[in-house]
C-alpha positions as CSV (number, residue, x, y, z in Angstrom):
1,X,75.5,113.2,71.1
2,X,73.9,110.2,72.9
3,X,76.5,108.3,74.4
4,X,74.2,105.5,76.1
5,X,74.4,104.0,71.9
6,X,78.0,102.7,73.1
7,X,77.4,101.5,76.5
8,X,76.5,97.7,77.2
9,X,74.5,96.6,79.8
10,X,76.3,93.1,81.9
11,X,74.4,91.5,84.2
12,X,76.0,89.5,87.2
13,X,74.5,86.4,88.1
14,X,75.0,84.3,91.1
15,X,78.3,82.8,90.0
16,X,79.9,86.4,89.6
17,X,78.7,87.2,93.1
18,X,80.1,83.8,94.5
19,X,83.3,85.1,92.6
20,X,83.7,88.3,93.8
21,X,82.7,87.0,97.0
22,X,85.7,84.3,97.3
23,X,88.4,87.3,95.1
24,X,88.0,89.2,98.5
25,X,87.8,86.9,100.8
26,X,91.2,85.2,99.2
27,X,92.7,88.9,99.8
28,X,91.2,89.6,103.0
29,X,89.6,92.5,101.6
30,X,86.4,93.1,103.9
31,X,83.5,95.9,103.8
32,X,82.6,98.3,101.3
33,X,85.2,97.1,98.8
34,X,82.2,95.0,97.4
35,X,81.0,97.6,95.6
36,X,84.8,98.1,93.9
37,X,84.2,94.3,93.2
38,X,81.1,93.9,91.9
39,X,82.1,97.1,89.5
40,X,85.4,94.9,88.7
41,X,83.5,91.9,87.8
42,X,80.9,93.9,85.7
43,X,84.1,95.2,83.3
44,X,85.9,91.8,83.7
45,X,82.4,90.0,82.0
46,X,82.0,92.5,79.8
47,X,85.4,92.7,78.1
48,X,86.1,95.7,78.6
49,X,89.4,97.4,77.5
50,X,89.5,100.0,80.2
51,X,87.8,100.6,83.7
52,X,88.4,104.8,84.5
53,X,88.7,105.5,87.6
54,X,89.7,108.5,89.6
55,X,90.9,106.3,92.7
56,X,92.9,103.6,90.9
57,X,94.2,101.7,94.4
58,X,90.7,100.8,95.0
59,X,90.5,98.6,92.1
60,X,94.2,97.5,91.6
61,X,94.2,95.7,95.2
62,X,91.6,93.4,93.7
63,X,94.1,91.1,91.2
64,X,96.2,91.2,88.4
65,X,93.0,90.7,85.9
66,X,91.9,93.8,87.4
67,X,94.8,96.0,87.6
68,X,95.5,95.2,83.6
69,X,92.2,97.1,83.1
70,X,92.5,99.9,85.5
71,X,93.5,103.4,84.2
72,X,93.3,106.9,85.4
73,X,91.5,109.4,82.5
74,X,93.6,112.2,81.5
């Protein structure tokens, strides 16, 4: 089965960095967390329903928006 038929491709542009950028800085969230970010942004612009994650606290630190999203697979 070829999954990539259901995936969506989101591009960022400068005003989702700028975004992310000021969501961190707001929580004093420095370092590598960007990437957990950037990842956050990409799911929050596309609409997504869910964003899996094995390590769940390093996306719900990043807001409510983002925690409402976030879910564990089973």
């Amino acid at each position: 089965m070829d999954l990539l038929v259901y995936f969506q491709t989101v591009s960022l542009e400068q005003a989702d960095y700028q975004s992310v950028i000021q969501r961190l800085t707001a929580l004093n969230l420095p370092g590598g967390v960007i990437f957990d970010g950037l990842l956050a942004q990409s799911a929050l612009k596309g609409g997504v329903d869910k964003l899996l994650t094995l390590n769940p606290k390093d996306f719900n630190r990043l807001g409510q928006d983002v925690v409402a999203i976030v879910q564990v697979p089973s």
